[in-house]
Structures are given as C-alpha cells and as structure tokens.
N, C-alpha and C positions, 0 to 999 in steps of 0.2 A: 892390486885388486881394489874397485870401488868397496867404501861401507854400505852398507844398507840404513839409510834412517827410516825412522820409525815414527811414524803420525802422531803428535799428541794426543794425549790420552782421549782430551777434551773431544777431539775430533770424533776419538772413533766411541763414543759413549751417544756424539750426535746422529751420527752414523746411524747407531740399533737405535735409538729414539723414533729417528726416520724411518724406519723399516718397519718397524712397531707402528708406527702411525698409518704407512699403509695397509698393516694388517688389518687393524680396525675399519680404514675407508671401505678396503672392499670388504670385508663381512659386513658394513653397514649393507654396500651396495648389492648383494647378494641376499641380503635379508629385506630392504628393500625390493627387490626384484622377484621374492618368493623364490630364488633359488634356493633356499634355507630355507623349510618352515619353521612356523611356529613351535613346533612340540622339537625338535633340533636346536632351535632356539635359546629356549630353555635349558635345553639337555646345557648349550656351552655355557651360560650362566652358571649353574652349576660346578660347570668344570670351573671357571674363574674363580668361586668362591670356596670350592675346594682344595684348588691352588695355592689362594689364601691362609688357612687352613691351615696347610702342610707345610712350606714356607714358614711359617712363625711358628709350629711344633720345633723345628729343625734348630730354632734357635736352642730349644731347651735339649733334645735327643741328641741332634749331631754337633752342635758347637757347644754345649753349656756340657753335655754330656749327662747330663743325668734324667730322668725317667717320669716327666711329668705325665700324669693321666684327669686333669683336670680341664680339658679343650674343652669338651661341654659343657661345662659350667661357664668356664669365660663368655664362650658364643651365646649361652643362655643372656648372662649380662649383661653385654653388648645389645642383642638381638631386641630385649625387654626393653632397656635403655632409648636406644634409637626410636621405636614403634612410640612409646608413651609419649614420648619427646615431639615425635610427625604428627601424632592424633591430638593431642594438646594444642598447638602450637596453632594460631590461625593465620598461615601465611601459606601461600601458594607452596605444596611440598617439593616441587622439581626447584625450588629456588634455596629452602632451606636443607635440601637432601645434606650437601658435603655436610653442614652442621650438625646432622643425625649421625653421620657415621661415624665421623670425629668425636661426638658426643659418646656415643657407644664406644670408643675405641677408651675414651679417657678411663669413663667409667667404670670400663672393665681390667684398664690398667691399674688404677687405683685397688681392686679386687687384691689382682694381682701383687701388689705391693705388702695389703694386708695380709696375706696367706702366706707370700714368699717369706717373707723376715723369719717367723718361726718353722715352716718347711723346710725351708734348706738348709738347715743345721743337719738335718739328714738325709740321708744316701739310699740310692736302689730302688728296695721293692718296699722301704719307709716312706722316701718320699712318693714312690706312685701310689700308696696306699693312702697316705693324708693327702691327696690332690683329687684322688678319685673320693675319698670321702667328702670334700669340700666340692665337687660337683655335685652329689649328690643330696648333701645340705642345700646347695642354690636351685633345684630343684624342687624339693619339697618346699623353699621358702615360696617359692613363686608361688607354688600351688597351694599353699594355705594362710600366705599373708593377709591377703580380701577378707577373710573368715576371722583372721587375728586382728586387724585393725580396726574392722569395721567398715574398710575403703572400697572402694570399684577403682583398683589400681591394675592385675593385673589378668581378671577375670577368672584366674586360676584354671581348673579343669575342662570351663564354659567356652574357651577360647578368646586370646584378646585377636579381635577382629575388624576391618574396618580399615586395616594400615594400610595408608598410601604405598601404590606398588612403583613405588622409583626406581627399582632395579634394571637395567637394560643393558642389554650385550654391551653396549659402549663403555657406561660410567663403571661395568663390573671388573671389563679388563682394563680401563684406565687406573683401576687400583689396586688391581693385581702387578701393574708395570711400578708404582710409587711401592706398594708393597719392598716387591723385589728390589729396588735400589735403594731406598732408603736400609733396609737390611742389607745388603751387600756392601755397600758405604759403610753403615758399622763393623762389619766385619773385617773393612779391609783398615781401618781404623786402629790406632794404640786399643782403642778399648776392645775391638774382636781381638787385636793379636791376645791380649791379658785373657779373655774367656777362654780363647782355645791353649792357651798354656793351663787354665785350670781343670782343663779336660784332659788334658796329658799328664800331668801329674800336679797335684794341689799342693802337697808339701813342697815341690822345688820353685811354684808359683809364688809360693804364700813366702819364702826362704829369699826371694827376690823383690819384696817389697809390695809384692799384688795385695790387694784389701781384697780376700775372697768373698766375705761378705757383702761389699759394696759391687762388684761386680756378675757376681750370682744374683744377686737381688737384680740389678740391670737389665738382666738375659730375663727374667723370669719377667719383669714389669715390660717390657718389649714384646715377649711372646701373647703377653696376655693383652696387651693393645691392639696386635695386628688380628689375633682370633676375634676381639671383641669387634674390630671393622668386618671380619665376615661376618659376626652373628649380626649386622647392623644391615650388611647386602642380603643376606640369609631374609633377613624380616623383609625389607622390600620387595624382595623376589615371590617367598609365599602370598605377604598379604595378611595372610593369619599365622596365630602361634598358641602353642599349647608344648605345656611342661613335659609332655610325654616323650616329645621329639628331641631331645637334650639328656637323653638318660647316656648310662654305661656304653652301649653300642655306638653311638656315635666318637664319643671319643676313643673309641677301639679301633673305627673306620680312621679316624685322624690317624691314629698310629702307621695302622697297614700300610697307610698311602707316604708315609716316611719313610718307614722301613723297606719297603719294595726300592722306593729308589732309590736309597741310599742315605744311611745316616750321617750330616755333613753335607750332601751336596744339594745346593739349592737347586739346580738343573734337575736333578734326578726327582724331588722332588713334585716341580712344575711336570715332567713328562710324565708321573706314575701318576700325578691327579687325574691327566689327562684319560690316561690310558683304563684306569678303575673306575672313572667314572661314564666314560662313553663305552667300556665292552661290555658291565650289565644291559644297556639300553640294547645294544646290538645283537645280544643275545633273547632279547624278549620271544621273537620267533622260536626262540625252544625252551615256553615258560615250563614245563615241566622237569628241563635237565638244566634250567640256566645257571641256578647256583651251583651245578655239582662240577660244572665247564669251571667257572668261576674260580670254585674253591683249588680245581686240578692245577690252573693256570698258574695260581699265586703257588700251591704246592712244589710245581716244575721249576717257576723261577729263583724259589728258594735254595733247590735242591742244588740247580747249576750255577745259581748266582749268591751266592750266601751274603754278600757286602752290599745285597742291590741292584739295581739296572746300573745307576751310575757310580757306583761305590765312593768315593769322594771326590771325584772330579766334575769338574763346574765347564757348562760353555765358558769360551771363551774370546770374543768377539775381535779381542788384540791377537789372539796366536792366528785366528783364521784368516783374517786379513794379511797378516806378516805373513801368511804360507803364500797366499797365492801372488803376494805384492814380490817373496824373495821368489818365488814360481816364473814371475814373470822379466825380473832382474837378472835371474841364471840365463832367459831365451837372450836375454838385451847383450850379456856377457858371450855368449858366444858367435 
C-alpha cells in the first residue's frame, strides 16, 4: 500500500493565507459594490474587533487558565493610547495608523506587565477581583486625570474627539489574521506547551523546571497587547471615546464571547464573536424582546453545550486537507 505524504506545513499555512486574502478581496468587492452596506459594514468591524478581544482573553481563561476580568481596562489603554497618539501626531493618519495600533498595543502591554507581576500570585475569583479592580482604577483615571494635572489630555467625561477614523473592514481583519497567528505560533511553541502545562497542574509544571512566574507573566503581557490593538481598532472605528464605554459590562461581554465558545479554543472563540455580535444586530426587528431572545439563546447553549460551541478544539486546516487529499488517494487506490 502507497503512504500518504503530507504537504509541508509551510504550504498549507499558505494555503489559508490565501483563502483569507480572498476573503477580504471579495468583501472589499461586495462593499465596494454596496452589496454590503454601510451600517453591515460596521456591524463586521465590530465583529473583527471583537474577535480580537476574545482571542487574547483565551490567552488568560483558556491557556493560562486563570480568570482575568480586566479587558476593559486594557482596551481603555490601548484605545486612549492610539487616539492621543493619531491626534498629536501631524502626519497623514492612514500612513501612521500600524503605528497607533502597535503603539496602543505596547502601551497596554506594558499595563499589563505592571498589574500582572503582583496579580498573579493569585488565583480564581482574587485574581478576577484585583483585575476587575484595576479596570476600574483606569477608568476613573481617564476620567479625572485632565482635572488632576491640569492637562487637555484625555478630555475626560467631555469626550476625546476628533480621532482619525482609520478603521475599515480590511485593516480590521488583516489584524484579526496576525492576531490569530502570531497567538497560535505561541501556543504551538515550547512557551504555549509550558502555559498549558501550568493550566493543568502548576505544582507538577513548576516540579519540572517551568518559572510559573515568568511564564504567567508572559500570557498576561500577551493578552494585554492584543486587547490593547482592539481598543487601538476600537478608537478608529468610533472616532470618539468616553470613559463610560470601558466600565465592568464590557469586559463581562469579553468573557461571554470566551466562554460560549469555548475556553481554549481559539476557533470557538473567532466563531462565538461572530455569532454574539451579529444576532443582537439581527434581532433589532424585535427591539422589545431582543434581549430576552438573546439572553434564552446564551441560556440554551449553555444548558446543551456546557464546554462551549467548540469546547477545545481548534480548526484545523492540515487534518482538512489530509481528509479530502487521503478521500481522494482511497478513489486512486481503488
């Protein structure tokens, strides 16, 4: 019996590269074309940055394993980061945009670094409690810094206004794809394998040489970069920003859209942004029952799916190919 060989990896990573690149052509072409409008538009912006979002939660919830509730506050400092940065800055914004986002991403990784060293020393519903606190301090700092320094830094309650809107269906999922691979690469790295052994048990990680501390810190300084590029697309996409929009709720929403799909699976994750953020919109036609549809829906899926849409399992672009590539090797065999 022939083997079967198997495409290098390299190939088939070019493969969905490819695929993904025509996804974007034709939604440009389709948004071009006003077969998409405008307010659909948005809606999938949205869903990109929310994908975002969830995605870098999943570092801390489903690989890191422990119970960050600090998303909005990162996204806040990213978000603030970026905007100050585009409205300052006198250069054309579509040219310096990567630099705002990156900029926000550092910033807010840097956040992250500072919070995480003395955070995760503790576990559970310590650590969501000192991260949801520490959202809620970058909050109120926004909103009363101007007043405390004496500055027009970040307008506080008044709104900072005026940010270049560089966000667009393209550049949002071109970084929702680097997003996702550049985390995916970690994960399939010595350093994911060491996080997900600390998720599985810390004394037999820590018994085998792992630094939990340098590696916890890792996952946490990662999560808190890639939420600081949404809140960075976040600000382009609004235009305006106000402290109110970064409270508790939001980073409740980051959760749900984890949890629904599965903690650990970055798939599950990208599909339940998807899916939470375009059934509100679809539901607008029954604004009076929409949340209660809403709330049932998440209800149900919990009820039947307790581990999530995708409970840990990840597309997979090598098994699918090898299915229909040995699919097509059995008809040659016979």
């Amino acid at each position: 019996m022939k083997t079967r060989k198997n495409l290098p990896l390299i190939v088939k990573y070019l493969i969905v590269a490819a695929v993904y690149a025509l996804f974007l052509l034709a939604g440009n072409l389709l948004i071009k074309n006003k077969v998409i409008g405008l307010y659909y538009t948005k809606v999938l912006m949205v869903v990109a940055i929310n994908m975002i979002l969830a995605v870098s939660l999943n570092i801390g919830t489903g690989y890191l394993g422990q119970l960050p509730l600090g998303s909005a506050g990162f996204m806040a400092v990213g978000a603030y980061a970026s905007a100050i940065f585009m409205r300052k800055v006198p250069i054309d914004p579509k040219l310096i945009f990567p630099v705002g986002i990156i900029l926000g991403g550092l910033v807010s990784g840097l956040f992250g670094l500072i919070i995480g060293l003395p955070a995760l020393r503790l576990k559970g519903d310590y650590l969501a409690i000192i991260t949801l606190g520490f959202a809620e301090i970058i909050r109120i700092v926004i909103l009363n810094i101007d007043k405390a320094l004496g500055i027009t830094l970040t307008y506080g309650a008044a709104n900072l206004k005026n940010i270049p809107k560089t966000t667009t269906f393209t550049n949002a999922f071109i970084w929702v794809f680097i997003a996702c691979f550049l985390i995916k690469a970690m994960m399939n790295s010595r350093h994911g394998r060491a996080i997900l052994s600390i998720r599985d048990n810390e004394i037999a990680a820590e018994s085998c040489g792992i630094n939990l501390t340098f590696y916890k810190t890792m996952a946490f300084v990662v999560y808190a970069f890639f939420t600081g590029v949404g809140g960075a697309l976040y600000a382009g996409y609004l235009g305006i920003l106000n402290p109110s929009g970064f409270g508790f709720a939001k980073s409740i929403d980051i959760l749900v859209i984890v949890v629904l799909g599965g903690m650990g699976s970055m798939t599950g994750s990208v599909i339940s942004s998807a899916v939470l953020t375009i059934v509100p919109e679809l539901l607008r036609a029954f604004s009076d029952y929409r949340m209660i549809v809403y709330s049932l829906l998440l209800i149900i899926v919990m009820i039947f799916r307790p581990t999530g849409l995708m409970g840990t399992k990840e597309f997979n672009p090598r098994g699918i190919m090898d299915f229909f590539m040995g699919r097509k090797k059995r008809k040659e065999e016979r």
